[in-house]
N, C-alpha and C positions, 0 to 999 in steps of 0.2 A: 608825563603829561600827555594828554589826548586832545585833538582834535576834534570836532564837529565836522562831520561829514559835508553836512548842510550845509554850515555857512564857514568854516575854516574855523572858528572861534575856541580856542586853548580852555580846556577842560579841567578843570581838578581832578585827580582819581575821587573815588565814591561818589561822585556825580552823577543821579537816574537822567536826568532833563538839562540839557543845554540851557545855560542860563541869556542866552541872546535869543536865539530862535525857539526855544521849546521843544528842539529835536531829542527821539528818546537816546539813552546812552548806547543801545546797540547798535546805533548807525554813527558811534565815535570811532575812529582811526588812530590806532597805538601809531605814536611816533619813534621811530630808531635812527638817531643821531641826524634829526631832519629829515628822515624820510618815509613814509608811512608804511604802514608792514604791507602793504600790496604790493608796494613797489620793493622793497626788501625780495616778498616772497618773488618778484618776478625776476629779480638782479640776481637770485641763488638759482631759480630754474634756468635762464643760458646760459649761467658759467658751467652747469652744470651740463648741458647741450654741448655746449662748445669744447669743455673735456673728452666729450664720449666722440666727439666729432673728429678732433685732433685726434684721439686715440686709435678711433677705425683707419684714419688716416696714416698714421704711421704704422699698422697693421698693415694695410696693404699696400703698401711703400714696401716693406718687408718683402711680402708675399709675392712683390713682383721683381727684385732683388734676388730672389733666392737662384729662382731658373734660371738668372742672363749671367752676364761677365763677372760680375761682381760680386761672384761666390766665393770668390779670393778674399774682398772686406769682409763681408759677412764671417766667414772664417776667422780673421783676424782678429774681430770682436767678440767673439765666440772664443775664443783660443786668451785676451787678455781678460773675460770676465770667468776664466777658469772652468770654462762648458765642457771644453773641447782642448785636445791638446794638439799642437801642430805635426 
């Protein structure tokens, strides 16, 4: 089921024209599971920001782990995911 842009009003598929407003079908809005694919489309791009975000982040987490004290853990997890032996 779609949407009408224009006025919200629920669309049949193969519908050219909104049957309330007269809007053409190209300015309908797919809906996914209540939520229209823009907002979809915008809800997959931050998770997908907020992954790459997290990731950099524990990248240099790492990277600043490596140089200080803590090369003894690093090692360690290194040594139990079978990198490195002790």
């Amino acid at each position: 089921m779609r949407n009408c842009s224009n006025c919200g009003a629920a669309i049949p598929a193969g519908v050219r024209f909104c049957g309330y407003c007269g809007a053409e079908s190209r300015k309908f809005v797919v809906q996914v599971g209540g939520l229209s694919s823009r907002t979809v489309a915008r809800i997959v791009v931050w998770v997908i920001v907020g992954l790459g975000v997290a990731a950099l982040a524990a990248f240099l987490i790492y990277r600043a782990m490596e140089g200080s004290e803590a090369q003894g853990t690093i090692d360690t997890f290194r040594a139990m995911a079978g990198t490195v032996t002790p």
